[in-house]
C-alpha positions, 0 to 999 in steps of 0.5 A, spaced: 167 653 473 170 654 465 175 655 461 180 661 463 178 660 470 183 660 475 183 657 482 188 655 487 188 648 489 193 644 494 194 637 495 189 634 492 190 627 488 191 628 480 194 626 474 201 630 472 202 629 464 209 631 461 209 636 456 207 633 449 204 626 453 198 623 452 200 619 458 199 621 466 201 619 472 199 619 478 201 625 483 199 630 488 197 637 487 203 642 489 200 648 493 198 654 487 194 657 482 191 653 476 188 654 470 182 651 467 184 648 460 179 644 459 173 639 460 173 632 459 169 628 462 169 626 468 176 630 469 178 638 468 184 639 465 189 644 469 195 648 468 200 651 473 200 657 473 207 660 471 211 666 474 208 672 470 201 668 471 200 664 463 198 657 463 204 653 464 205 649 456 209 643 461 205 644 467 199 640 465 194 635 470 187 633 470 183 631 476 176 628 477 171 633 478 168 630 484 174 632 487 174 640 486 166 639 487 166 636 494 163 630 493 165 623 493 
């Protein structure tokens, strides 16, 4: 996985951050296409992807890599 990479992930448990916050909240991913942003261990950053396919600039999460990678 890297930068620009585009996957689809649904229901897992993340953390939402409003456009322009450095503070995340705790939230469940909705059903769609993300894409990857960034790495910062041990989290990927992720953007929804919007209509027309570009990272969405208010969309932003980040999820623990064990949980895209299957482990525990």
């Amino acid at each position: 996985m890297q930068v620009g990479d585009i996957i689809h992930l649904d229901g897992l448990k993340a953390e939402y951050s409003l456009f322009g916050k450095d503070q995340f909240s705790r939230c469940t991913l909705p059903d769609g296409q993300y894409h990857v942003v960034g790495f910062d261990e041990p989290y990927v950053k992720l953007a929804w992807s919007d209509a027309d396919g570009t990272p969405s600039r208010k969309h932003r999460y980040r999820i623990r890599m064990s949980l895209i990678f299957g482990q525990a």
